[in-house]
N, C-alpha and C positions, 0 to 999 in steps of 0.2 A: 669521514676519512677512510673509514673500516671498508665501507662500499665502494670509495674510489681503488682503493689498494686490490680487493677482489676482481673489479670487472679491470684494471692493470692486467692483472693476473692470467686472468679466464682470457682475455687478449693475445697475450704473449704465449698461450700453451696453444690455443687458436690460431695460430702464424705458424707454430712450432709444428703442428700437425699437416698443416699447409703447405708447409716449405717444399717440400720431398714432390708433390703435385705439381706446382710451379714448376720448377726448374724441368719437370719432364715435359711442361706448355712450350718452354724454350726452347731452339735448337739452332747452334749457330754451322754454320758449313761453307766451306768453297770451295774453288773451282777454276778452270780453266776454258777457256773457248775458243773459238777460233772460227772463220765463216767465209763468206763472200758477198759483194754488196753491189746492188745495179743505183749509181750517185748517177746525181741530175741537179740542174741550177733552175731557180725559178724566179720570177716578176717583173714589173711592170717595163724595167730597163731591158730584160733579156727578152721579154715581148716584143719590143721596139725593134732590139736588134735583128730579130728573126725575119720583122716583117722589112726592114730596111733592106736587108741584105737573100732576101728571101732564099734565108738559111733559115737550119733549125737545130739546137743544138740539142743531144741525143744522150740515153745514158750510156755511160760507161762502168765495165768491170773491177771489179774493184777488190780488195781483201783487209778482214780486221782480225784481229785475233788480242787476247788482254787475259783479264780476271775477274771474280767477283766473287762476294760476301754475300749470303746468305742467312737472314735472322728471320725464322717461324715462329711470329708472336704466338700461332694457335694453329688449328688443325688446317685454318681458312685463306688467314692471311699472313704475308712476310714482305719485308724488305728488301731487297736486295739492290745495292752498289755496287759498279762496276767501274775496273777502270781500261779501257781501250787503248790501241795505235790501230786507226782506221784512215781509209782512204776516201775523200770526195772528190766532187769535180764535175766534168762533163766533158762531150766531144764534139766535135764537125765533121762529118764525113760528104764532101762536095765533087762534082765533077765540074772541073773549069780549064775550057779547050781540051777533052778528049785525057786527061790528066786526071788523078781522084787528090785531092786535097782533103790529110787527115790534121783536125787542128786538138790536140789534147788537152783540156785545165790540168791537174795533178793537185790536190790538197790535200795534206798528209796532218792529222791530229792528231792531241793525246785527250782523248772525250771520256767524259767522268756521268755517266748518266746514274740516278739514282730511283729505283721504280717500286712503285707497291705492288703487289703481286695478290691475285685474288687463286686461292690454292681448289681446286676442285674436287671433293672428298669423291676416291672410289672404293671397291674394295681387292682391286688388286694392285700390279707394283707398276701399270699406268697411271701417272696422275699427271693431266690436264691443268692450264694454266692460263689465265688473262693478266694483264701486267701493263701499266701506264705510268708516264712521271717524267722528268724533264732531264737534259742532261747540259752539264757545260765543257766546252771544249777549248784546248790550246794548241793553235796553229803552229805545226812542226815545221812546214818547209810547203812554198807554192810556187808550184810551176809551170810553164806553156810549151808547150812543145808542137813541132809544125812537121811536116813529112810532105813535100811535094814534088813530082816528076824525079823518084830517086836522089831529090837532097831531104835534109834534117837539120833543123836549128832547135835547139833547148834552153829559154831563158827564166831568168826571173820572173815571179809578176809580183810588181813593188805595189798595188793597191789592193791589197788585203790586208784587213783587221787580223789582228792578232788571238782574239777570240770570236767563238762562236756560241752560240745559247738554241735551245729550241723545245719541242717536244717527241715522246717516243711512247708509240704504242705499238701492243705485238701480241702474240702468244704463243705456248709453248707446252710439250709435254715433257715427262721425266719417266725413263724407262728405269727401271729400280733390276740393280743387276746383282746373282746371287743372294745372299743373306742379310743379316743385319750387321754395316759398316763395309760394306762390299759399296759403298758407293750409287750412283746413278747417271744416266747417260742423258743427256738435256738438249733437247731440239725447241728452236723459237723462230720464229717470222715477224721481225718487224717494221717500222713504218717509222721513218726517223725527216720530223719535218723541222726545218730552220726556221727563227721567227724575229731575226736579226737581219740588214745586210751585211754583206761579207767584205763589200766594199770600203776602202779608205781614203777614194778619192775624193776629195776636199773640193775645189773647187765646183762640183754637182755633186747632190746627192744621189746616189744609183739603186737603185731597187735590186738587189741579185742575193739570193737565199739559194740556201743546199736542200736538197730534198733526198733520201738515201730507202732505199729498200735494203735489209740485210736478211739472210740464211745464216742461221749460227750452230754450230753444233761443240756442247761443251759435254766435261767428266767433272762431275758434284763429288767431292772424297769429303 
């Protein structure tokens, strides 16, 4: 008993000593962002269509802007969740009789992606970043919009899923600005692919997935 009570002991002075390390391994921070994104739709239904109508449909411009959390389990790696209002979609841009026929998707989310972040040790206040992990999203509002010979129609489109799911890979640097608590200024490039369709038409099942390229530029405080 005398021996359990001791190495109790030598344990708990052992953590006590440790503590004060620990929490400096930890670092939690967030943030702001905001960016721009080239969205496109992809598979084997939007292939069809392209070759049916020998159309092609094109990315379009786009913009997100959100927030995110930042947990640095260590020098290497971190967590980070974000939560987005971003825009996907696609376009048509056609010439039919001497006229340009522009046809726009418009999908508007609130996307929750969650990424592990692989942190690149340097020794100045550049630090380099790789970053993967999956993200899910809730369909805000989808629309179609047409533009031809000087008219405009803007409707609904009733077969869309409510949600979206997929994966995101990217990377990024952090420009470390003035001193310590002065914050950081964060640039990333990623790669945001749909692995659901988006479609909710019922009677067929349709193949059509987001594909999204984003520019993002956030303030780490």
């Amino acid at each position: 008993m005398k021996r359990l009570i001791k190495t109790m002991l030598v344990g708990a002075v052992a953590f006590m000593l440790l503590l004060p390390n620990l929490s400096l391994a930890y670092e939690l921070t967030g943030g702001l962002k905001i960016g721009g994104n080239s969205a496109n739709i992809y598979g084997e239904d939007v292939e069809e269509f392209e070759k049916e109508l020998d159309w092609e449909w094109k990315s379009k411009i786009a913009f997100c802007l959100g927030g995110f959390i930042t947990y640095n389990i260590n020098e290497v790696l971190a967590i980070q969740p974000e939560v987005l209002f971003t825009q996907k979609g696609a376009k048509i841009k056609e010439e039919i009789f001497g006229e340009t026929l522009n046809v726009w998707m418009n999908l508007s989310y609130l996307e929750i992606p969650v990424f592990a972040k692989l942190l690149i040790p340097t020794k100045s206040s550049v630090k380099p970043n790789l970053f993967a992990g999956p993200y899910f999203a809730i369909k805000l509002s989808g629309k179609a919009k047409a533009e031809y010979a000087g008219e405009s129609e803007e409707e609904d489109i009733e077969d869309i899923k409510g949600t979206d799911y997929g994966l995101v890979i990217g990377a990024g640097v952090d420009f470390g600005i003035g001193g310590p608590g002065m914050g950081k200024i964060t640039v990333d490039l990623r790669y945001s692919l749909g692995l659901t369709t988006i479609s909710s038409y019922e009677e067929e099942k349709e193949d059509i997935k987001n594909k999204v390229i984003l520019l993002m530029v956030g303030y780490s405080f």
